[in-house]
C-alpha positions in Angstrom: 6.2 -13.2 -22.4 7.0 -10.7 -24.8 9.0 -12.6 -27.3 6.3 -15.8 -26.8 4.3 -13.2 -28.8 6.4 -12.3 -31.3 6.6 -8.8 -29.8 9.5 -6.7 -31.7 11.7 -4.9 -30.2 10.9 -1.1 -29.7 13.4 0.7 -28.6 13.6 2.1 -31.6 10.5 3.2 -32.3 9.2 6.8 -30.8 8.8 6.7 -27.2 4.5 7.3 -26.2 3.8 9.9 -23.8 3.7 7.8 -20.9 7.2 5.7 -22.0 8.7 9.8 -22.0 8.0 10.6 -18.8 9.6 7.3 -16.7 13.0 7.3 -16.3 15.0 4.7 -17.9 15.3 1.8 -16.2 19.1 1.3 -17.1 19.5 4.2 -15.2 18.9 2.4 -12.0 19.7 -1.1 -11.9 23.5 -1.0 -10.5 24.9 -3.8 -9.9 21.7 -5.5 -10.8 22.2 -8.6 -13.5 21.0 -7.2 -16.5 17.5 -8.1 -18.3 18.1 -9.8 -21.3 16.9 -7.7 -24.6 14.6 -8.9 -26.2 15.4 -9.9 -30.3 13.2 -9.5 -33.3 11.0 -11.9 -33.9 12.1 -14.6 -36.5 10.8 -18.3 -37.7 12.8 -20.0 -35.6 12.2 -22.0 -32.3 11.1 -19.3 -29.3 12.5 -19.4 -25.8 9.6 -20.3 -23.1 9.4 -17.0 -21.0 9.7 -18.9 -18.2 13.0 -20.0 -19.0 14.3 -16.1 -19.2 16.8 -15.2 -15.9 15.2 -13.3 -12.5 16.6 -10.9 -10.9 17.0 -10.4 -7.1 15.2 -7.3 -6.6 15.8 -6.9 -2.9 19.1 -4.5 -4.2 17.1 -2.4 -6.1 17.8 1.3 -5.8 14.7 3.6 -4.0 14.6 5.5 -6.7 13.5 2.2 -8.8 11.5 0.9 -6.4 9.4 4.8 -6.3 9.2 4.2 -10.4 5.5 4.4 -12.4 2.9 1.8 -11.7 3.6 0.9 -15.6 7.2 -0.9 -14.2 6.0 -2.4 -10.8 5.5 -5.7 -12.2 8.8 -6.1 -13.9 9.9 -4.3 -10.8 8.8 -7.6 -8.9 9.8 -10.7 -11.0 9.1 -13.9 -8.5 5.6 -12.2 -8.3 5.7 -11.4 -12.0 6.2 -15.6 -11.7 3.4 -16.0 -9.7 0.9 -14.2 -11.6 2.2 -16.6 -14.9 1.7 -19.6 -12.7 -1.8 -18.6 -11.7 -2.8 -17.0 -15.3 -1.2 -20.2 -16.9 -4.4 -22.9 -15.6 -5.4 -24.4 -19.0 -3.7 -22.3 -21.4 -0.6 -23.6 -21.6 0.2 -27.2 -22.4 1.0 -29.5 -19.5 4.3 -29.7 -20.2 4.9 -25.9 -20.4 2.4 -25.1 -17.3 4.8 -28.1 -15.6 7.8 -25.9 -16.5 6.4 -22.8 -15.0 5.3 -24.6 -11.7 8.5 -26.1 -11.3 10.6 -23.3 -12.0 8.4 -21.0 -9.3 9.3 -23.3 -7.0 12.3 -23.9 -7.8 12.6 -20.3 -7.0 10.7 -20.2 -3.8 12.8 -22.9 -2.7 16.2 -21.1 -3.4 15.1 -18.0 -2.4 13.0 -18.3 1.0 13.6 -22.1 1.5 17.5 -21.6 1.4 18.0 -18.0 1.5 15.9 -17.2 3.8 14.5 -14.0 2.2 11.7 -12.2 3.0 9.5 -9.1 1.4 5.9 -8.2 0.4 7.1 -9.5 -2.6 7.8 -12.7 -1.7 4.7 -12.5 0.8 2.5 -11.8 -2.0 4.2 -14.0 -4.5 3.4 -17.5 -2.4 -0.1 -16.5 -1.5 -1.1 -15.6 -5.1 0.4 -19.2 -5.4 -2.1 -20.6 -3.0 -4.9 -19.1 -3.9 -4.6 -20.1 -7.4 -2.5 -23.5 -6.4 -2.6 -26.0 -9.2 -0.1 -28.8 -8.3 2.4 -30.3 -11.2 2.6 -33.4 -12.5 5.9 -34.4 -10.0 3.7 -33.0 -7.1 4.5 -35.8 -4.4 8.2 -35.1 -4.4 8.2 -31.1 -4.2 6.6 -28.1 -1.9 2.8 -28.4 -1.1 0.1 -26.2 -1.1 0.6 -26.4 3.1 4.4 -25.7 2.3 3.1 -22.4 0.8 0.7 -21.6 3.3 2.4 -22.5 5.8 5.7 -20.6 4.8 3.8 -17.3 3.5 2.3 -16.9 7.2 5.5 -17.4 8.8 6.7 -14.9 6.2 4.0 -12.2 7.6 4.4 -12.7 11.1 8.6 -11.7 10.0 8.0 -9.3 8.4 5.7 -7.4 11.0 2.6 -8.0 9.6 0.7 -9.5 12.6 0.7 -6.2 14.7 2.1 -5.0 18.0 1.6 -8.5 19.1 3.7 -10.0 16.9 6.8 -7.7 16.0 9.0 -8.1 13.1 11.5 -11.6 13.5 14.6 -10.1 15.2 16.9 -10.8 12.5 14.7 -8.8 10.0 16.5 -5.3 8.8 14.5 -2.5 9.9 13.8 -1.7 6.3 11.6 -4.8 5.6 9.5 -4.0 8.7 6.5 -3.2 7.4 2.9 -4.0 9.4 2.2 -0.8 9.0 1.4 -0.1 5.3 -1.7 -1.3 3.4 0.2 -3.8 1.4 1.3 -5.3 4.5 -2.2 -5.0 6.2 -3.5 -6.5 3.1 -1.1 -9.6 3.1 -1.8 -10.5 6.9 -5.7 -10.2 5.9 -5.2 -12.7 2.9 -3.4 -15.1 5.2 -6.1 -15.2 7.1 -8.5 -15.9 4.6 -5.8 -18.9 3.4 -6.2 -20.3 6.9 -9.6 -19.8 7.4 -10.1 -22.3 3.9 -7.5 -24.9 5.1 -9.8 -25.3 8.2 -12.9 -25.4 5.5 -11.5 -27.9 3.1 -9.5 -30.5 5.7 -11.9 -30.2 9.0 -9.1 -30.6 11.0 -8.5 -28.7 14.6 -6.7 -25.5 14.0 -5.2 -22.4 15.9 -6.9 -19.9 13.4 -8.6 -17.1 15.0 -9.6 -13.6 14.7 -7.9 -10.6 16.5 -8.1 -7.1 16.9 -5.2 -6.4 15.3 -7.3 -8.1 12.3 -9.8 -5.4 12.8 -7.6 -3.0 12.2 -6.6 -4.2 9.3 -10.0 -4.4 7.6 -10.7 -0.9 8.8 -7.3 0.2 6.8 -8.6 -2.0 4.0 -12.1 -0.4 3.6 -11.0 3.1 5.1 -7.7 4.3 3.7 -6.5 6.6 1.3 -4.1 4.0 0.4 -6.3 1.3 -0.2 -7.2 0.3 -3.8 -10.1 0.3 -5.3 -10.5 -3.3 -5.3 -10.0 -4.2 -1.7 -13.3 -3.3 -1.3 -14.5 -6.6 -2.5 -11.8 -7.7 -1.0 -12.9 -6.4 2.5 -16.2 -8.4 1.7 -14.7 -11.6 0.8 -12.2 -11.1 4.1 -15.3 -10.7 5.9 -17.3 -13.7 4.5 -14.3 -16.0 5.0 -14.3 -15.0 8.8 -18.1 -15.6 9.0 -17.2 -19.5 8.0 -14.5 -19.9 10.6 -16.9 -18.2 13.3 -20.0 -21.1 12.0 -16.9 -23.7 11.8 -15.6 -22.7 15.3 -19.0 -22.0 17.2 -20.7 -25.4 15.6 -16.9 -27.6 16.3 -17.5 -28.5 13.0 -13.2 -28.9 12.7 -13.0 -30.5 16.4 -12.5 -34.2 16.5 -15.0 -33.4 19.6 -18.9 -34.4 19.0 -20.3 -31.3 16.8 -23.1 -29.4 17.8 -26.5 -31.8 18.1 -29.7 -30.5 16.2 -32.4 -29.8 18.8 -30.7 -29.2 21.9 -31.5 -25.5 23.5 -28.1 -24.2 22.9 -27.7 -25.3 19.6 -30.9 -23.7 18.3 -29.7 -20.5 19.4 -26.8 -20.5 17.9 -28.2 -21.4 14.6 -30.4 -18.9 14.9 -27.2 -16.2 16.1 -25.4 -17.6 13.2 -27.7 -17.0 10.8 -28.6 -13.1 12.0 -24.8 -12.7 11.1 -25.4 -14.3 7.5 -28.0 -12.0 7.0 -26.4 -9.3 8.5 -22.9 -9.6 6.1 -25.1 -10.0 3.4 -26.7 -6.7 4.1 -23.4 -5.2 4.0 -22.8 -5.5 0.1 -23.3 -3.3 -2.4 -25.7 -3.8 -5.1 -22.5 -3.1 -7.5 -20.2 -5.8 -5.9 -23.2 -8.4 -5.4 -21.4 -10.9 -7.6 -22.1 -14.4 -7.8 -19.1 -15.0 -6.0 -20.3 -13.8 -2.7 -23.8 -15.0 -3.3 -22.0 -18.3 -3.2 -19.8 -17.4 -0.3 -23.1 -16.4 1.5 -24.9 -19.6 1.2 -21.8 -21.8 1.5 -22.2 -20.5 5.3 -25.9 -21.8 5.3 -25.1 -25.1 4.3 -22.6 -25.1 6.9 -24.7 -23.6 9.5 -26.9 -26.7 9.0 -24.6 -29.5 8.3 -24.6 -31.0 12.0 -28.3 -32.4 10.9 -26.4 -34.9 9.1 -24.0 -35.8 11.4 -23.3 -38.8 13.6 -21.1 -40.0 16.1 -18.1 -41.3 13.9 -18.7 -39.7 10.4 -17.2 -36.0 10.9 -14.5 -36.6 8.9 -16.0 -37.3 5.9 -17.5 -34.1 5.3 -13.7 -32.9 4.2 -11.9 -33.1 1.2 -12.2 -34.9 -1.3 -16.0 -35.0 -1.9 -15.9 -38.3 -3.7 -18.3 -41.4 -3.4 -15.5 -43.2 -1.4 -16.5 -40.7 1.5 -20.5 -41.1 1.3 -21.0 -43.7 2.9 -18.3 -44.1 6.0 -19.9 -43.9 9.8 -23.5 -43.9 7.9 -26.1 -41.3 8.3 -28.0 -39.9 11.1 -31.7 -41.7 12.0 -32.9 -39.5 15.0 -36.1 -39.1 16.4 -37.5 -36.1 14.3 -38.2 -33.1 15.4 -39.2 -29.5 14.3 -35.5 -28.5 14.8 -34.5 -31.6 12.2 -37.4 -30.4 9.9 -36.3 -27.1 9.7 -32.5 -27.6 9.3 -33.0 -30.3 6.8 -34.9 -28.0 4.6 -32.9 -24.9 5.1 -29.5 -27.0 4.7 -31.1 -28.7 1.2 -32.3 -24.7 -0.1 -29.0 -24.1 0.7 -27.2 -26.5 -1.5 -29.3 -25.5 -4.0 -28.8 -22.0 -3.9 -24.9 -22.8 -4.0 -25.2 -24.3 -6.7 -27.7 -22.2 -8.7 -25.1 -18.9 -8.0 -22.2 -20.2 -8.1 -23.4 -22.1 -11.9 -24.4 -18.4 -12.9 -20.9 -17.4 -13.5 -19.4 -16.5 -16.7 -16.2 -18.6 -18.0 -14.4 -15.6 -17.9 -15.1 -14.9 -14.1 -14.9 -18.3 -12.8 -11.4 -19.0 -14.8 -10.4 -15.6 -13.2 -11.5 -16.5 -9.6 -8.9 -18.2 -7.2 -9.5 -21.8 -7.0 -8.7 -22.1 -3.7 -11.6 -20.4 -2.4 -14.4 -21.3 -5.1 -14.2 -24.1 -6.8 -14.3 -26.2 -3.7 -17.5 -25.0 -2.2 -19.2 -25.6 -5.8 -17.9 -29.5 -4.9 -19.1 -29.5 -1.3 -22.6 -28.4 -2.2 -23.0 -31.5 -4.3 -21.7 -33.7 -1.6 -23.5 -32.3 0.7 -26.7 -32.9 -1.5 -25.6 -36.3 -1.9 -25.6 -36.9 1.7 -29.0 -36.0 2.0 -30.1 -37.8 -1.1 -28.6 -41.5 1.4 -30.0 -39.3 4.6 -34.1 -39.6 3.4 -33.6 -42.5 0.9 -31.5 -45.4 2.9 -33.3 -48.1 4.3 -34.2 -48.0 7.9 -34.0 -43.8 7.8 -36.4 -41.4 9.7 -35.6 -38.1 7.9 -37.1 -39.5 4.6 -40.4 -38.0 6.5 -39.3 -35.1 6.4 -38.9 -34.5 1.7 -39.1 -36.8 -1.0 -36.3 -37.3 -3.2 -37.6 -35.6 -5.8 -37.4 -32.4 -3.3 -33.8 -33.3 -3.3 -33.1 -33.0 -6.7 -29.9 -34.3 -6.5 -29.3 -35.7 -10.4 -30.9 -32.5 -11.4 -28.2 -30.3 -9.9 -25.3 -32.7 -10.4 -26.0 -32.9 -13.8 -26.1 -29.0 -13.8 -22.6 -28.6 -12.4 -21.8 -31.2 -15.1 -22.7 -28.8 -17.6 -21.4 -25.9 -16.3 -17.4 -27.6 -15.8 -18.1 -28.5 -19.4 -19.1 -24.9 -20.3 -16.2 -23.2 -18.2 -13.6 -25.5 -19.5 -10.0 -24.7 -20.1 -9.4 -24.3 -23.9 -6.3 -25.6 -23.6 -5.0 -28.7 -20.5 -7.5 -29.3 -17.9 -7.3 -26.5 -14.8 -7.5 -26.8 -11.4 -10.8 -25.5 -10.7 -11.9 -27.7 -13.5 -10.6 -30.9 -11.9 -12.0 -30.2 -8.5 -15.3 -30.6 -10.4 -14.6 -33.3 -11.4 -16.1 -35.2 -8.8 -19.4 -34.9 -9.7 -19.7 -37.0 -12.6 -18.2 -39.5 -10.7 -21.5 -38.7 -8.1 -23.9 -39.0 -10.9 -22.2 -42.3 -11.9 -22.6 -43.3 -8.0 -25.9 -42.2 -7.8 -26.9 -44.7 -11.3 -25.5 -47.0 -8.9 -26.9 -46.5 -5.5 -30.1 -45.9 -6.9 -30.0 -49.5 -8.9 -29.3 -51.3 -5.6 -31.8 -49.4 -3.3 -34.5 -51.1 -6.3 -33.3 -54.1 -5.8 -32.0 -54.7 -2.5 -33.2 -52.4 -0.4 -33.1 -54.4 2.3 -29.4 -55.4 2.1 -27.8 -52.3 0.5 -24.0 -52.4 1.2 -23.1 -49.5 4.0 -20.1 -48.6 2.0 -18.9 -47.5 -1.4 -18.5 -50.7 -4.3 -15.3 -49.4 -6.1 -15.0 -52.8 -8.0 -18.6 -52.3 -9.5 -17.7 -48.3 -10.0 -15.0 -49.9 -12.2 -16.8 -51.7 -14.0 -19.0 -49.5 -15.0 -19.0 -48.2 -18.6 -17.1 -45.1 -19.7 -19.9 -43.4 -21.1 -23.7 -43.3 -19.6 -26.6 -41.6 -20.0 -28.0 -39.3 -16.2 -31.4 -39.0 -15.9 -32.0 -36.0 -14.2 -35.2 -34.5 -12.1 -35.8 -31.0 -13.6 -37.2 -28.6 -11.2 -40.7 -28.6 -10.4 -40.8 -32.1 -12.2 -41.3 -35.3 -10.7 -40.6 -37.2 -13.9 -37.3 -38.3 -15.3 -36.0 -36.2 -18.3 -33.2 -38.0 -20.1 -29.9 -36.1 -20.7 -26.9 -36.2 -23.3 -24.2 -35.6 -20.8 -21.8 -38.2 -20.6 -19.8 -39.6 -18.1 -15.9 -39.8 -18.1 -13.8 -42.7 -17.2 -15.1 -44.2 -13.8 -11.7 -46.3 -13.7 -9.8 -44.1 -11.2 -8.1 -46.1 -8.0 -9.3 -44.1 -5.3 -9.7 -46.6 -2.7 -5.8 -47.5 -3.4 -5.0 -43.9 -3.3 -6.7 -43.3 -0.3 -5.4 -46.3 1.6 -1.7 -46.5 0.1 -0.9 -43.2 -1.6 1.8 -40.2 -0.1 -1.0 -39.5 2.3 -2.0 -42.3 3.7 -5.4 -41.8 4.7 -5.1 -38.1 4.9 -6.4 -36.8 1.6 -4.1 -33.5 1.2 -5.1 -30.3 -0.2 -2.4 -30.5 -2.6 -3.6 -34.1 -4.1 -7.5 -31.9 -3.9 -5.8 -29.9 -6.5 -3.8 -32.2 -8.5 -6.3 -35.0 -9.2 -3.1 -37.3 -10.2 -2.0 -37.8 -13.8 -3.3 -34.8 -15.6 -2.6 -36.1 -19.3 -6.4 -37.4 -19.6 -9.7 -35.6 -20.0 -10.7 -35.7 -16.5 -7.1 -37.4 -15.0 -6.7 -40.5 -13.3 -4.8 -41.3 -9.8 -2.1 -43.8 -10.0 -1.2 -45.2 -6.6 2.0 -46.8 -7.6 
């Protein structure tokens, strides 16, 4: 990293207070390979710092491992890694970021994959990774996102990190046994929160719960001497992450079971239960950590506390990943009798998605580059689809919830457009991000809505009950939305354009690695990455 910014060398220059009192870090290495030095700067081609050796730190001396805080990270190299992967979103060219991914895993794979070793480091190393998960170019033929997950829990559970329950692997040394300590507390905390979003993003059944032993861990987290001061946000976010899985678990909303039907008895008092504990979490947070982010997190719950008003018998699985206009329209949408129960859910669930959206759009660029991907980005997307659902829910013909709000209440161009703007205004300087192509989707919503709207004019009466990807194709690269500004029933035309529509989703969907089963690691990939918003290719 150093030498990518033409850094000199200082070791001969005088030695700051802090540098004095550290020991030398020669000192201690042993039989450790030795870090390469790093040479003047000069005009001629620089070495990516990806490409510079790591070290196994597992035979680092005590002594090193008790060093200042200033050495921990170089202390920690596959970390170190991490950290570059996450930090490198954007910034770096795809070629280079492709480098970086590759090599990280490249690592992972030789070290834990093959070697089989295991440490906090390592721990924290692959779920940094997954929280900031941005796949490579070559993603199909390497680890996945579940590969991580997947790994770093098995990882925890070895290492000790599950409790009493769930003692260290028995052919763990004693000296990685750590459940114990707050770093390890910490990393079985963060696995849950990894879980607890798999279940969010794929709706599929899952063995993800919460235990005492969890408890205990959030109590170390917000209690501790140890602790840092940063986990206690951290202790919120836990928290607001288990609240989901509790409205995911309580509702079935992951079950391939019938979810929970608005207007029965006992699922009006759970709504109501559910959303005493929304209140309640948000209650807990302190006027100085009442960040957007957790604003988001907080009504991200409400839309799914109300999301069953929209469901029917056969369209569950829709309401996953990805949160494209393939997905709108498959099992239909819900025409019950209506009630006061559908009256009020519909209304809560649309305030909802628009409060998403209004918080989660009132980020800075800095913050939302900054915040791991994994865990925002995707509710931003999921708000939008599930505004568009509703937008098909009170509009299609032969619907009873139209009754209950206009389109107009809706708003759905209005805040599409608005997440338009805001992916525009967060964008990566440098190759699109991540978190910037799971937004991606909702231009391809506005250009779906142009659509839908045109054939609910005129053809109300025959509209097709499921997505047109030939006419999405050939529909121009650029357009004009018209967009419903709030508290305005008339349309208000817009600059923002539309990217290329030309992407071969329904191929992808039917033919690609997944078959059918859009995976989390394609959510974050978005295929070939080499165009403004990327395009899928199936082949």
């Amino acid at each position: 990293m150093l030498a990518s910014q033409q850094i000199h060398d200082k070791q001969n220059e005088p030695r700051t207070e802090i540098e004095a009192t550290v020991p030398q870090q020669g000192q201690h290495y042993g039989d450790m390979p030795k870090k390469r030095k790093l040479e003047p700067a000069s005009d001629g081609p620089i070495e990516p710092a990806w490409k510079i050796d790591l070290f196994d730190s597992s035979s680092a001396s005590a002594q090193v491992l008790a060093t200042a805080d200033l050495f921990k990270a170089v202390m920690s190299p596959i970390l170190l890694h991490a950290i570059i992967l996450a930090a490198a979103h954007g910034i770096l060219s795809i070629e280079d970021f492709d480098a970086v991914a590759l090599s990280f895993i490249g690592t992972i794979s030789t070290e834990v994959l093959s070697g089989g070793k295991k440490s906090i480091e390592l721990l924290q190393a692959l779920q940094v990774a997954s929280l900031w998960y941005c796949a490579p170019r070559t993603h199909q033929s390497i680890a996945t996102l579940f590969q991580f997950l997947n790994v770093a829990q098995v990882m925890a559970l070895d290492l000790g990190c599950g409790g009493d329950l769930d003692p260290p692997g028995e052919f763990v040394p004693p000296e990685l046994a750590v459940g114990h300590t707050v770093p390890a507390k910490r990393g079985w905390l963060v696995c849950f929160v990894l879980g607890a979003s798999s279940l969010f993003h794929r709706r599929r059944p899952g063995d993800q719960r919460w235990t005492t032993h969890h408890s205990e861990c959030l109590h170390a987290l917000e209690t501790s001497p140890d602790a840092r001061e940063g986990d206690r946000l951290l202790a919120l976010h836990i928290r607001g992450e288990r609240l989901g899985l509790n409205i995911l678990q309580r509702l079935a909303l992951s079950e391939s079971i019938p979810s929970a039907t608005i207007g029965e008895p006992l699922t009006s008092l759970t709504i109501q239960d559910l959303e005493r504990e929304v209140h309640e979490w948000r209650a807990l947070i302190p006027s100085d950590l009442d960040h957007p982010n957790l604003q988001t997190v907080a009504f991200a719950a409400e839309i799914l506390i109300h999301e069953a008003v929209l469901h029917t018998g056969t369209n569950k699985q829709s309401f996953a990943v990805p949160y494209l206009p393939h997905r709108l329209f498959i099992g239909g949408y819900p025409t019950p009798k209506v009630t006061s129960e559908h009256v009020y859910s519909l209304q809560a669930l649309k305030q909802a998605c628009h409060n998403t959206i209004e918080a989660a759009c009132s980020v800075s660029k800095e913050d939302f580059l900054a915040l791991p991907y994994f865990l925002f980005a995707p509710r931003i997307a999921y708000a939008a689809f599930i505004l568009a659902k509703i937008h098909i829910a009170v509009t299609a013909p032969g619907n009873t919830l139209g009754v209950i709000m206009s389109p107009s209440e809706v708003q759905l161009d209005y805040y599409l457009a608005k997440i338009v703007t805001f992916n525009e205004r967060t964008r990566y300087d440098g190759s699109p991000g991540a978190a910037t192509r799971v937004l991606e989707g909702c231009p391809m919503l506005s250009a779906w809505l142009v659509q839908y709207e045109q054939q609910l004019a005129t053809s109300s009466d025959t509209i097709s009950p499921t997505y047109d990807s030939s006419t999405m194709d050939d529909m121009p690269t650029e357009a004009v939305l018209a967009m419903v500004s709030p508290n305005e029933s008339k349309l208000v035309v817009s600059d923002v354009t539309l990217p290329d529509l030309s992407w071969n989703w329904d191929a992808f969907l039917d033919f690609g690695p997944c078959a059918g089963d859009f995976d989390l690691t394609e959510f974050f990939a978005f295929g070939d990455v080499g165009g403004a918003t990327g395009k899928v290719n199936a082949g």
